[in-house]
C-alpha angles and dihedrals in degrees: 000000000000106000094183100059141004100262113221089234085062098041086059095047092061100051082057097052094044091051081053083054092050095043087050089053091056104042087053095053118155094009097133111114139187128247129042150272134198120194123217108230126206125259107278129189102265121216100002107128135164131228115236139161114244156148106248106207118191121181132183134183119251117241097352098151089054101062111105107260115146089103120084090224086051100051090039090064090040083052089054094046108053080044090067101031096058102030084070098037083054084052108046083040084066101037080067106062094272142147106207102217104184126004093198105191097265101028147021130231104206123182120222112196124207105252093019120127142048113303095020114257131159113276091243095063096037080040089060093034098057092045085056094055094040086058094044102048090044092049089041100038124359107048091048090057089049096041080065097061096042111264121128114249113268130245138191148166131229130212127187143184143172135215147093102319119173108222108209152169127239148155119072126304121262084020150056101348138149151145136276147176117244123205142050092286093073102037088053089043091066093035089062088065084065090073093029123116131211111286096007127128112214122179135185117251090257091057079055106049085051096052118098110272093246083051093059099068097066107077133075106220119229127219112228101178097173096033078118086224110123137155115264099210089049115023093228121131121268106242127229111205118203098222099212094181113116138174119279116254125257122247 
């Protein structure tokens, strides 16, 4: 994987995988079925956990509980296309490099661990870059085919951050049990979303010091005086940076 730009054998590749979606979807028409099952999971170690250095991404989807939905035709659509959309964003996530922690309906919180992918690169740059590729497929590929079939374009919106987070496992075992991210980096991670727009891309300052410098110039910061995130050791606010680089389009 190219971290510095979207190849164009990747690029193809995607559009391949994303038409297989799409068959799958339609082969499995009318699948959904009523009543529920709850699977029994194995005995886990419950909370052991491990300290790493990492970028945090969460993403959510923009204006989800206001799309129409009380049809059966109209969830069904709704159904097919978060199907298509986060099969691939799973997919592009871990192309990167990343551990997808929770899908949560309408968005994804993904890990990027300093070191991780191939080749090896710290979890900030693989972290943007992902995000990038995740705009630009859903812009390029994924919002024409559902437009087709009726349902408005997504949008969403990506926050990162980066920092000394304790991955850990908890609940009881041979229940309820998962898997969370300890520290301030994740909780600001998912804080930035709060001043985050449709479509926008918006990092912590440590996802920024850790960018190439080249990278860097491409964000507007954004003054959050009252985000309630400060230095310890200083006093002074935590900045949030709008990172306002993209892929280039395809010809």
């Amino acid at each position: 994987m190219d971290y510095d730009y979207l190849p164009d054998t990747y690029w193809r590749s995607q559009v391949d995988r994303i038409k297989e979606t799409l068959q799958k979807i339609a082969d499995r028409e009318g699948a959904v079925s009523t009543g529920r099952q709850i699977p029994e999971d194995d005995s886990l170690g419950i909370g052991t956990g491990k300290r790493l250095q990492m970028a945090i991404l969460f993403l959510d989807i923009c204006d989800f509980s206001s799309w129409p939905s009380e049809e059966a035709e109209e969830q069904t659509l709704i159904l097919n296309a978060f199907t298509l959309l986060f099969t691939e964003l799973i997919r592009i996530a871990e192309d990167y490099g990343g551990v997808v922690e929770k899908n949560t309906g309408d968005g994804l919180m993904v890990y990027f661990d300093d070191g991780g992918g191939e080749p090896p690169e710290s979890g900030s740059k693989r972290a943007v870059a992902a995000a990038l590729t995740m705009f630009f497929t859903t812009y390029n590929a994924i919002n024409p085919i559902i437009q087709q079939a009726g349902v408005s374009p997504i949008q969403f919106r990506i926050g990162i951050d980066h920092g000394t987070v304790t991955i850990a496992e908890v609940g009881a075992a041979r229940r309820f049990h998962s898997m969370v991210a300890i520290g301030t980096t994740a909780n600001v991670a998912s804080k930035i979303l709060d001043v985050t727009g449709p479509n926008e891309l918006v990092i912590g300052d440590q996802v920024r010091v850790n960018l190439p410098t080249s990278w860097q110039t491409q964000f507007t910061q954004i003054h959050i005086l009252q985000s309630g995130w400060v230095y310890k050791k200083s006093g002074h606010y935590y900045p949030f940076h709008k990172y306002t680089g993209r892929w280039k389009e395809r010809l």
